[in-house]
C-alpha positions as a Markdown table, in Angstrom:
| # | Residue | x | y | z |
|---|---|---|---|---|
| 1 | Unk | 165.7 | 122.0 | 171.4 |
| 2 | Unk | 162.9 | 119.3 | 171.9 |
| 3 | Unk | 159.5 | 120.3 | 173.0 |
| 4 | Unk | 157.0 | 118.9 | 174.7 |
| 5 | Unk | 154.5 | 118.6 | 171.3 |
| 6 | Unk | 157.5 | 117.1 | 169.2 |
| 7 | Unk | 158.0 | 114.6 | 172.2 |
| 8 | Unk | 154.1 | 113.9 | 172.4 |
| 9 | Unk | 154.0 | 113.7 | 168.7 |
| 10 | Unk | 157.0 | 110.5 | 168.7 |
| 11 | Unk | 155.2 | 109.0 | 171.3 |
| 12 | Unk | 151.8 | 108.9 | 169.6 |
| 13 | Unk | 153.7 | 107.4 | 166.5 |
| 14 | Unk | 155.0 | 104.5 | 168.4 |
| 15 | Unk | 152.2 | 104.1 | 170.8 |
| 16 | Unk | 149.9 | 103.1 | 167.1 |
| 17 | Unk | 152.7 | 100.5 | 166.2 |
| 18 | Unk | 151.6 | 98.8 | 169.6 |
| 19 | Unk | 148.2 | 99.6 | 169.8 |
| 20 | Unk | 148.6 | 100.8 | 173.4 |
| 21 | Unk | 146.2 | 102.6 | 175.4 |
| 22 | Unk | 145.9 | 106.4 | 175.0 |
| 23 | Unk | 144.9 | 106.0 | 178.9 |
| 24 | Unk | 148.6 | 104.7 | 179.4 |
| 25 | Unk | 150.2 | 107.3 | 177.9 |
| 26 | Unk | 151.7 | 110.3 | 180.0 |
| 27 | Unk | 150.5 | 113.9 | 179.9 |
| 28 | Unk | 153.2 | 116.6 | 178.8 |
| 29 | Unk | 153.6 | 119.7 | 181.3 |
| 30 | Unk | 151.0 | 119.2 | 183.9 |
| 31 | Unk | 150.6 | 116.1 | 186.5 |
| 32 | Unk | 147.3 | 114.4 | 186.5 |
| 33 | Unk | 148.4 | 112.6 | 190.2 |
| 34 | Unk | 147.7 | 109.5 | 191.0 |
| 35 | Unk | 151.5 | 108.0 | 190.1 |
| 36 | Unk | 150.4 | 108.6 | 186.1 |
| 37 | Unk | 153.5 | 109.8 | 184.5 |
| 38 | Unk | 154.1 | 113.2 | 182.7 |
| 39 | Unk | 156.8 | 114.3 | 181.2 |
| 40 | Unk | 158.4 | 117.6 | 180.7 |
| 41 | Unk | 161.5 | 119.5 | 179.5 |
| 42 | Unk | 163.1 | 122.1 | 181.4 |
| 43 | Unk | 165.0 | 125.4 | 180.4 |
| 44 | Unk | 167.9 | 124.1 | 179.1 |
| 45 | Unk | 166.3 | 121.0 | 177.3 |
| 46 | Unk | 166.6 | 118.0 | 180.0 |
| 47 | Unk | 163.9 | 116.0 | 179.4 |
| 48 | Unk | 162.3 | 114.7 | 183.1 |
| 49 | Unk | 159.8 | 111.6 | 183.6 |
| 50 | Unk | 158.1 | 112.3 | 186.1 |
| 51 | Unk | 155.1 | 110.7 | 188.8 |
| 52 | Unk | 153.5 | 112.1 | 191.1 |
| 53 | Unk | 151.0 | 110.0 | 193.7 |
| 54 | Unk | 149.0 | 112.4 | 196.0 |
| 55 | Unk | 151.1 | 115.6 | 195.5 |
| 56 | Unk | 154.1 | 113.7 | 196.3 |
| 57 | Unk | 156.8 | 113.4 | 193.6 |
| 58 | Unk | 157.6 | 109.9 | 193.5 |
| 59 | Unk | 160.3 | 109.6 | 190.8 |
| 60 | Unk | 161.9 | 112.1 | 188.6 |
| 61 | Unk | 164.4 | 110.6 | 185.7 |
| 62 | Unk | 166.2 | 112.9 | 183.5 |
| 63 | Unk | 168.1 | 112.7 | 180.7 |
| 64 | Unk | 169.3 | 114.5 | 177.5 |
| 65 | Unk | 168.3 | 111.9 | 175.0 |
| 66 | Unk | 164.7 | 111.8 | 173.6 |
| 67 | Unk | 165.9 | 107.8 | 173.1 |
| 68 | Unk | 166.1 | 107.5 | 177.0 |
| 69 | Unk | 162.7 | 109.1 | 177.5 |
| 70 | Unk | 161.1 | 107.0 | 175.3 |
| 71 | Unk | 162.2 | 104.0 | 176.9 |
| 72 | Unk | 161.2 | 105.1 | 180.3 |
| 73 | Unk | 157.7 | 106.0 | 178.6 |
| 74 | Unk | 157.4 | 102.2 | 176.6 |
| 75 | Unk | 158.6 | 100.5 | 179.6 |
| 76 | Unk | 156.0 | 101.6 | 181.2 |
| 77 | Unk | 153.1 | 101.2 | 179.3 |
| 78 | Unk | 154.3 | 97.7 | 178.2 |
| 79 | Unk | 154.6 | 96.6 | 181.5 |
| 80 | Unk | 150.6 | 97.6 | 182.0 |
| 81 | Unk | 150.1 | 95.9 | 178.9 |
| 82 | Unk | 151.6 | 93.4 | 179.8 |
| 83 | Unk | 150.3 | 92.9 | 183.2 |
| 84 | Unk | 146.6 | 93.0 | 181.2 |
| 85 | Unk | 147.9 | 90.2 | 178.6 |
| 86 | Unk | 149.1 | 87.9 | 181.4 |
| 87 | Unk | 145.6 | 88.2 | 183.4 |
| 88 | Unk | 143.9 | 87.3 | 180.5 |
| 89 | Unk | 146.2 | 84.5 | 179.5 |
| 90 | Unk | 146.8 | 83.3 | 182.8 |
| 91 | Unk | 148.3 | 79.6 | 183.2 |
| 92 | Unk | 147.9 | 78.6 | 187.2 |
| 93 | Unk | 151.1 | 76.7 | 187.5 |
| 94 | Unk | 153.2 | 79.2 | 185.8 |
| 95 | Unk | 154.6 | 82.6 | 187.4 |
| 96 | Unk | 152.8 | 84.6 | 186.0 |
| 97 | Unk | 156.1 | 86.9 | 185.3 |
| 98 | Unk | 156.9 | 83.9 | 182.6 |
| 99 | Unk | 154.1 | 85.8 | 180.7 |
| 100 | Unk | 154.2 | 89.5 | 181.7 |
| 101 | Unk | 158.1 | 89.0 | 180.8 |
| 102 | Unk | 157.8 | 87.7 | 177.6 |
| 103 | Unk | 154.8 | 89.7 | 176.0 |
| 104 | Unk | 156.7 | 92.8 | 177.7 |
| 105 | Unk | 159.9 | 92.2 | 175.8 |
| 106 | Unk | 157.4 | 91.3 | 172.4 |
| 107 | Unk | 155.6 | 94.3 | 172.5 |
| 108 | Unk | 158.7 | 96.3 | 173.2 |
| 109 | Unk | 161.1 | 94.6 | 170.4 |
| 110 | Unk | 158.1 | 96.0 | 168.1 |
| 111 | Unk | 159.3 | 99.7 | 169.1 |
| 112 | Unk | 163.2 | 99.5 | 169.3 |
| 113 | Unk | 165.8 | 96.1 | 169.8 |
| 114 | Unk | 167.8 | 97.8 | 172.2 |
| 115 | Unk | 164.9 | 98.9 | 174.0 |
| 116 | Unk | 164.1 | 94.9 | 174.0 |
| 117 | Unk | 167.4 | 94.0 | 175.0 |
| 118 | Unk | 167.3 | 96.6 | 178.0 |
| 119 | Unk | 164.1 | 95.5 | 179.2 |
| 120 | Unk | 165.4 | 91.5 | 179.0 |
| 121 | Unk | 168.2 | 92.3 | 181.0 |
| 122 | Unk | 166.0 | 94.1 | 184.0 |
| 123 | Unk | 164.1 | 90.9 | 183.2 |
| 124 | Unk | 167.3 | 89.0 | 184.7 |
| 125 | Unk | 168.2 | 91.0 | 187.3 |
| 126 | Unk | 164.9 | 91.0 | 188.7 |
| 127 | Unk | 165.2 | 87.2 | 188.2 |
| 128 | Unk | 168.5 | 86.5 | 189.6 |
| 129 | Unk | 166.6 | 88.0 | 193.6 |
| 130 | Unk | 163.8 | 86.3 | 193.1 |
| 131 | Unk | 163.4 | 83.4 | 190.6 |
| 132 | Unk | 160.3 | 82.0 | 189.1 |
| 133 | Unk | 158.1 | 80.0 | 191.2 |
| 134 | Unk | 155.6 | 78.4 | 189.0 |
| 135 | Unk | 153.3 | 76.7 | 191.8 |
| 136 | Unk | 153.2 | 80.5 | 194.0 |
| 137 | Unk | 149.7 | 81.1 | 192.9 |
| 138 | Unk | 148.3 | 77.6 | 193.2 |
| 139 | Unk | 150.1 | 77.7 | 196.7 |
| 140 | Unk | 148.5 | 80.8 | 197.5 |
| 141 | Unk | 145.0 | 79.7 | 196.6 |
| 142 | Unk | 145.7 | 77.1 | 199.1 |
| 143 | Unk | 147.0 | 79.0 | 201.7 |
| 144 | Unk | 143.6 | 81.4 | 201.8 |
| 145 | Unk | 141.5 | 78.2 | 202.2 |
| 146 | Unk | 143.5 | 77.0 | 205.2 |
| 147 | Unk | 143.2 | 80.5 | 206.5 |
| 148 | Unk | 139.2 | 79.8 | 206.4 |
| 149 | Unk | 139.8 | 76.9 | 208.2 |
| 150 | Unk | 141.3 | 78.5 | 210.8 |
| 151 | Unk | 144.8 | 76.9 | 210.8 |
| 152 | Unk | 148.1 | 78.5 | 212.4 |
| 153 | Unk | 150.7 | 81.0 | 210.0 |
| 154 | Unk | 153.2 | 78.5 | 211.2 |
| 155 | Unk | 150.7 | 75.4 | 210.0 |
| 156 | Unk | 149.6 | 76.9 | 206.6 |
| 157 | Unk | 153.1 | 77.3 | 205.1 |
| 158 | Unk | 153.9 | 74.1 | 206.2 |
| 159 | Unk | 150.9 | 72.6 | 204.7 |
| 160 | Unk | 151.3 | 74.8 | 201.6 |
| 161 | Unk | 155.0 | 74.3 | 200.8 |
| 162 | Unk | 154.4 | 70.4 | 201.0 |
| 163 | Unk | 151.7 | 70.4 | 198.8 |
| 164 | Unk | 153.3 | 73.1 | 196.6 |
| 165 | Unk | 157.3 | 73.2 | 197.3 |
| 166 | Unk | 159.1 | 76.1 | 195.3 |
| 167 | Unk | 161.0 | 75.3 | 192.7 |
């Protein structure tokens, strides 16, 4: 059976080949709050990812396969990583998602393919609801300085979608 230390121990392996944050990393048996994952293996081996926000379990995945867990675990602290990357890369008439996306799936195809290929395909789905929209930040921008002037909900998006129509 898998323990907590062996799982700790595969994650600190992989986390080096990314260079990830210890801070994004879970803890292993105990909950530090504050929706930071921890993960822990139960009494007849299921291995749970779990986060908890304010006492308040918020999500719980289990699974039999350490493979599984260490998806859930990279996916997330790509994602952060990711997020990080794209704020410090950011392009203002680009979603930023174009970036986040792409450095997510990089950083992730470093780990595992599959893990890669999973990740591209939540990439899709997400995209298929709700599609890029490169100009949403500059249109955003625009909308807070039309706020300032005072103008009408009804008056700023039409303004805003003139001067920056979705895609």
């Amino acid at each position: 059976m898998i323990t907590l230390d062996d799982i700790k121990k595969k994650v600190e392996e992989l986390a080096v080949k990314i260079n990830a944050p210890t801070d994004l990393l879970p803890t292993y048996g105990y909950s530090n709050d504050f929706a930071y994952p921890h993960i822990e293996v139960d009494k007849v081996g299921l291995l749970h990812y779990v986060i908890v926000e304010r006492g308040q379990e918020l999500e719980r995945r289990t699974t039999e396969k350490l493979d599984n867990l260490l998806y859930w675990i990279f996916a997330n602290v790509t994602f952060s990583m990711a997020c990080d990357y794209e704020l410090k890369n950011r392009i203002e008439d680009k979603d930023c998602r174009r970036i986040m996306f792409d450095k997510q799936e990089e950083l992730l195809g470093l780990l595992s393919n599959n893990w890669k290929q999973k990740e591209k395909a939540e990439h899709q789905s997400i995209l298929k609801n709700h599609p890029f929209d490169d100009l949403a930040s500059l249109r955003a921008t625009y909308c807070g300085q039309l706020r300032q002037q005072g103008l009408s909900e009804t008056e700023i998006n039409k303004l805003a979608f003139e001067k920056y129509p979705e895609n």
